[in-house]
C-alpha positions in Angstrom: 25.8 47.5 19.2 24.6 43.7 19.9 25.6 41.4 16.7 25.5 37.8 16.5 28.7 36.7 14.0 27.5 34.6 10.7 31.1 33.1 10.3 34.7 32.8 12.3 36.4 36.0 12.7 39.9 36.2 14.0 40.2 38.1 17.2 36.7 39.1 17.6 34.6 35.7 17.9 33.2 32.8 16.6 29.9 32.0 14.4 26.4 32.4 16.0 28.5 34.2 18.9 26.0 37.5 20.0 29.2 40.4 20.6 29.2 43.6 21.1 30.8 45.6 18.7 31.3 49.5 18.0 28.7 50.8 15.4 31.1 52.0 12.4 32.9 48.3 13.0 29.3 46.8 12.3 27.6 49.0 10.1 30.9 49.6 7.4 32.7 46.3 8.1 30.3 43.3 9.5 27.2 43.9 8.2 28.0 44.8 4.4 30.4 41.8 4.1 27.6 39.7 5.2 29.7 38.5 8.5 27.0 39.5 11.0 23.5 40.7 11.6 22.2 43.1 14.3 21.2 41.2 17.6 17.2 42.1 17.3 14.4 39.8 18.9 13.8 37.9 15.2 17.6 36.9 15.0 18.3 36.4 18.7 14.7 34.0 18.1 16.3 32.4 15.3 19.8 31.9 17.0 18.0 30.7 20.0 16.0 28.1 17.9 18.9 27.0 16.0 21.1 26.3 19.5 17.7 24.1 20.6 18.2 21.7 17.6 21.8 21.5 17.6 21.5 20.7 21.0 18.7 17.8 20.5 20.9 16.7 17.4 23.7 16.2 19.9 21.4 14.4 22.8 19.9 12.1 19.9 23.5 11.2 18.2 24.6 10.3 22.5 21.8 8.1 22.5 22.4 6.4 19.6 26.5 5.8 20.7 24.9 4.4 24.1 22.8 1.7 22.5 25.8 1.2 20.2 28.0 0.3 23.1 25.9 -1.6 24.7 25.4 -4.1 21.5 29.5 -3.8 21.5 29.8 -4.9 24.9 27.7 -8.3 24.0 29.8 -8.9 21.1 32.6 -11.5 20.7 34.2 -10.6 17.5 35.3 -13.8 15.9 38.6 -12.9 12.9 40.4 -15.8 11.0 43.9 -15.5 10.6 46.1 -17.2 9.2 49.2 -17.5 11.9 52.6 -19.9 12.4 53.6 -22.5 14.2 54.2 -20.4 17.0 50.8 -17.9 17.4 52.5 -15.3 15.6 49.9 -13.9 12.8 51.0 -13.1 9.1 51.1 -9.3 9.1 48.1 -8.5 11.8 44.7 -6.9 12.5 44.5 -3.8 12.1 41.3 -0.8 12.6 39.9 -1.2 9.1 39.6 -4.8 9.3 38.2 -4.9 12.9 35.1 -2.3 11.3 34.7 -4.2 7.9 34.1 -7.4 10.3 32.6 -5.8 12.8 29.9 -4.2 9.8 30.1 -8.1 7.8 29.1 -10.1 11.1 26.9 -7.6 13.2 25.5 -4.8 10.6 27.1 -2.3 13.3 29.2 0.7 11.3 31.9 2.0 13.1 34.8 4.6 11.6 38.0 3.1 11.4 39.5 5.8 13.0 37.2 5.5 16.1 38.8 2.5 16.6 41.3 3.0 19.5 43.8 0.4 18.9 47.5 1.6 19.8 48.8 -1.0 17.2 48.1 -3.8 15.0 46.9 -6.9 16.8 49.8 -9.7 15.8 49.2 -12.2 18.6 46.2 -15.3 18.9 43.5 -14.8 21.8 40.6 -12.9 23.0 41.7 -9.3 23.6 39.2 -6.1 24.2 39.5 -3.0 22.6 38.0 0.3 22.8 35.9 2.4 20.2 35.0 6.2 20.2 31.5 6.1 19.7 30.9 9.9 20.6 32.6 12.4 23.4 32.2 10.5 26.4 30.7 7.1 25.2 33.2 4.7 25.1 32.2 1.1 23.3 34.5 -2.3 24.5 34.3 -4.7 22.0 36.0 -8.4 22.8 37.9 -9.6 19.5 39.0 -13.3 19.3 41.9 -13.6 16.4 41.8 -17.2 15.7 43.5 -19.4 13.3 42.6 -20.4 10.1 
């Protein structure tokens, strides 16, 4: 019998996965614990219409990153440090304060965590860094550290 899963189950498949699965399995196990509903033009309708707006979710959210990265890759991001004698900085830039300027100076909201900086920025200068906008869009922004 065709099923399509309502949640995770381990070893037999994942949600909104159509299986096929013996009928005592699905009629005594699947079906009464509400982990699956017979695969039936209706559902299988359903399921279909569900994978078309995920799937337009996921285009619109690309296209969104895109225009993202391309306003990133105009964008000199200008951070005040205070820093010695000798161009070291006081402690250093990390991710959090790269998005909170990022968000004060450009109304652009990134997650820290996108951020992909392999370690706090403790030097002067211009130096470009990358940002995980969405699975495949990459975002270079250019960040100038400058003394205060």
């Amino acid at each position: 019998m065709k099923v399509i899963l309502k949640a995770d189950i381990k070893g037999v498949g994942k949600k909104d996965e159509v299986i096929n699965a013996s009928d005592g399995y699905a009629r005594n196990f699947l079906f009464p614990k509400n982990l699956a509903v017979e695969a039936n033009n209706e559902n299988m309708a359903k399921l279909k219409a569900k994978q078309n707006s995920a799937k337009f979710q996921k285009d619109q959210e690309r296209e969104e990153a895109i225009k993202i990265a391309d306003k990133l890759s105009k964008i000199i991001l200008k951070i005040n440090v205070k820093a010695g004698e000798n161009g070291k900085i006081f402690g250093g830039v990390s991710s959090k304060e790269i998005a909170q300027e990022l968000e004060s100076q450009y109304s652009i909201k990134v997650d820290k965590k996108k951020i992909d900086l392999k370690e706090t920025i403790k030097t002067l200068g211009m130096q470009t860094i990358e940002i995980k906008l969405f699975e495949g869009v990459i975002g270079k922004l250019k960040v100038d550290v400058r003394s205060s």
